[in-house]
Structure formats: C-alpha cells, structure tokens
N, C-alpha and C positions, 0 to 999 in steps of 0.2 A: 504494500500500500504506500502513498505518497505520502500521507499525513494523518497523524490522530491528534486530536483534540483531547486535552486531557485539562478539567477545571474544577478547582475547590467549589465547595458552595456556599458556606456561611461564609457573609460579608462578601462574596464573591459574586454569584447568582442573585443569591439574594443581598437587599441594601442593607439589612443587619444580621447580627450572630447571632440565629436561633438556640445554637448552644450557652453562649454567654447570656444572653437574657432570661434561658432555663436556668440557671444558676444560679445570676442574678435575683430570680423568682423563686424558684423554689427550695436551693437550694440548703443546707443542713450546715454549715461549717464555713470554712477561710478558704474557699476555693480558689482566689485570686493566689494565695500563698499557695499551692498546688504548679500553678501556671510558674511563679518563681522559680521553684525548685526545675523544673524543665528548661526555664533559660538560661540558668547556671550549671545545665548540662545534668544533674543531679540524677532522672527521671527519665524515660523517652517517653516518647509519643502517647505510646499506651497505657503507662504507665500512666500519664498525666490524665488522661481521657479516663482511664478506668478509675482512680481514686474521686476526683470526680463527678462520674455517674454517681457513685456509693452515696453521693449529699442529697439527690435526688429521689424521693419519696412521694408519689403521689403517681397515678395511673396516665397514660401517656392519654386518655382520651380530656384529663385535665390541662396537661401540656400543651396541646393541639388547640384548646377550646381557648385559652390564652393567645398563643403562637399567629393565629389567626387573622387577631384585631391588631398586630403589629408587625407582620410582613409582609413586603414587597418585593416583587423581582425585579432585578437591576434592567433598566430598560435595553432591547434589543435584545433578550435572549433566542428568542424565535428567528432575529436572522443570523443567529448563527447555527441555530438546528436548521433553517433551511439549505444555506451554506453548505454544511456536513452531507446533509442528504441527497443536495443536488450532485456534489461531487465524490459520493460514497466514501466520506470519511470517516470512521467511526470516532463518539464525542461523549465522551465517559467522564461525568462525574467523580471525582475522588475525594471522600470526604471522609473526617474523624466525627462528624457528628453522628444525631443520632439518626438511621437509617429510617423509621416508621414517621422521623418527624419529614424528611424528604420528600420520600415516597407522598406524604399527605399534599405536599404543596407543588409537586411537580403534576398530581391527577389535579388538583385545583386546578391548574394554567393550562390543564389539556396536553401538557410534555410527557405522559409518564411512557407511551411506546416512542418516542423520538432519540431518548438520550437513554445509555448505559450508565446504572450506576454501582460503584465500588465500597461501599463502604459495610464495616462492623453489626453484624444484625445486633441489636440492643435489644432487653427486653427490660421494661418495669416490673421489679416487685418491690414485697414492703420493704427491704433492706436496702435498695438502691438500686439503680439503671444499672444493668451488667452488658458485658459485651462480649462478643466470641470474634477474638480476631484471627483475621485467614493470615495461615501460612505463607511466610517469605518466599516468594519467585528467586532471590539471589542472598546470598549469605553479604554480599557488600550493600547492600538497601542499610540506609538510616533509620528508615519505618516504612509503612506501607506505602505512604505515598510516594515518596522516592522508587521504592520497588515497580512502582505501575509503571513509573517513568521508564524504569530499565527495564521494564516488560514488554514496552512499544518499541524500544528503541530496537531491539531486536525483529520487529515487525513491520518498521514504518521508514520509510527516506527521514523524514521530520516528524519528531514529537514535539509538540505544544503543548504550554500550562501556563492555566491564568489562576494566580492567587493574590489573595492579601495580607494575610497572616505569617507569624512568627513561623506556625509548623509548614507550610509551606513552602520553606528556605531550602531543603535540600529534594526536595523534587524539582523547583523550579531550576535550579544551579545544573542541575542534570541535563534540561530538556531544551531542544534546540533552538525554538522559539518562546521567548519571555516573554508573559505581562502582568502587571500588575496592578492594583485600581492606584487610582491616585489618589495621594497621601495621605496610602495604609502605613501599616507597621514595615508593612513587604517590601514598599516602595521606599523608606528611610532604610531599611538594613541594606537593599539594593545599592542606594549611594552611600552608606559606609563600608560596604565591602567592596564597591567598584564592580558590582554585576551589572551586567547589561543586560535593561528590559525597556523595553515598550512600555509607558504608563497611559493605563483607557481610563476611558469617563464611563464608559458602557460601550457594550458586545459589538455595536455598528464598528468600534474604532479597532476590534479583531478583524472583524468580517476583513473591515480596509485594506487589514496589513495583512493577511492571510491571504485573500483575493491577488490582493499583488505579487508577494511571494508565490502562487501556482502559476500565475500569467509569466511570471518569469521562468520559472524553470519552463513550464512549457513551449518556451520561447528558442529556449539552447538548441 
C-alpha cells in the first residue's frame, strides 16, 4: 500500500480529552500525579492508563450520558475518511483511551464502518475501568502506539500520524508523515526536541498535505 493513516483520538478527532474529562469527572484519587510519574519516565503507557482507569467507578452508560453534552469532532474529519476511501488507504485510529467510549461517538457521527480502530477493550466494574492490552507486534515498540506505527511501516511506502498529546511522542517520531494540532502539548515537545511536523487546525489541512504528497509521488 502507499499510505496508512494512523490518528490518536482524544484531543485529536475529537476537540477534547474524553479520557481526561472522565477523570477529571469521575475520577477517585490524584490522577494528574499518575500522568507525572509517566513523564519522568517512571511508568509506561499502560501502566499510566491502567492505574488510572482503577479511579474510575461508575458504569460507562454514566460516562457516555456525561461525555455527550461535551464532545465535539475536530472539524473535517469526514474528508479525511473520504480521502482514505477514495484512495484505498486504510485510517486507523490508535488510541489509549477508553474503547466503548469511541466506538459511542464514532456511530454518533455515522464513522463507525469508515475508520479502523486500535485501541485497549476497557470494561467498567465497581473496582475501576480495566483494560486488556494487545500484544507487542515488535519487542523495540515504546507502547502500543509506536508499535502500530512499526506495524504499517512494514506495510505501507508512508505511515502517517496525527496526534496531540505527550503519549503520542514516540509513534509520531517513528512515522513518516507528522502532524500535530496546534498548540498541543505534541506540538511544544515537537519544537523542543527539533521534530518535524506539520501543525493542523483540522483534518482539511491533512487532506492538503497528504493530497499533495500522492500527486507527487505519482508524478515521479
């Protein structure tokens, strides 16, 4: 294949972090000091994600009934599932969130046959949000998201990833086309480590740069 599209979702897709707002909302403890320990390397991914879900107590049909009245999808998502479709590119979601809450808001927008997605199946119970996470594709993957990356890359001419966030750093650092939303977290660690990324407003400004990069190669 020529190109796979590979994009976080919370803050990404959508214009806030349905996980951070569950948290924020429901959550049982110092989950912000959770997220610490991960940026001082202490913790990975999972580890961050899984402790956590544990704050979280209440049934995901209360999660959703909240989640609801305060998300939005980043505009232009739809041309960039048109984009993918027209030119058979497959466009996988990768995300550390919670998978039930996704799935809810990608059948809301009418996306849920358009876009592939990768993430942790979660389930609520009374003790907290658990997560069963899949198997490393390569023993060199940072977490999974990185992993997906080097999972395309053996698949694809071009892997692409759009993120915003901290976990996001070493998937994108992997993949061949960078972007990022403008001034996330994704987009400052970008310019202190000297990555080069694309910074979007929303998905039109993928389309853009993606549309141009196939008209060129197909051009050679």
């Amino acid at each position: 294949m020529k190109l796979a599209v590979l994009s976080d979702f919370d803050g990404t897709v959508t214009l806030n972090d349905t996980f951070e707002n569950v948290l924020a909302r429901f959550g049982i403890g110092d989950w912000k000091a959770v997220d610490d320990q991960y940026v001082r390397g202490e913790i990975t991914l999972e580890e961050c994600v899984r402790r956590q879900g544990a704050m979280v107590r209440v049934p995901s049909s209360q999660i959703l009934g909240y989640l609801d009245g305060v998300t939005e999808f980043r505009p232009h998502f739809d041309s960039l599932i048109e984009f993918c479709k027209t030119n058979h590119f497959p466009l996988i979601i990768v995300s550390a969130g919670l998978d039930f809450v996704i799935k809810h808001f990608l059948t809301r927008e009418r996306f849920q046959d358009q876009v592939e997605l990768f993430a942790a199946p979660a389930k609520c119970t009374p003790t907290g949000i658990t997560f069963r996470w899949p198997k490393s594709k390569s023993e060199r993957s940072m977490n999974f998201k990185d992993d997906m990356v080097r999972y395309y890359k053996q698949r694809a001419d071009t892997v692409a990833y759009i993120g915003d966030g901290r976990w996001d750093l070493h998937a994108l650092r992997n993949a061949d086309r960078r972007f990022v939303v403008r001034n996330s977290r994704l987009a400052e660690l970008c310019k202190e480590q000297e990555i080069q990324a694309t910074t979007i407003n929303d998905f039109q400004d993928v389309v853009i740069s993606l549309r141009k990069d196939v008209s060129e190669r197909d051009s050679w």
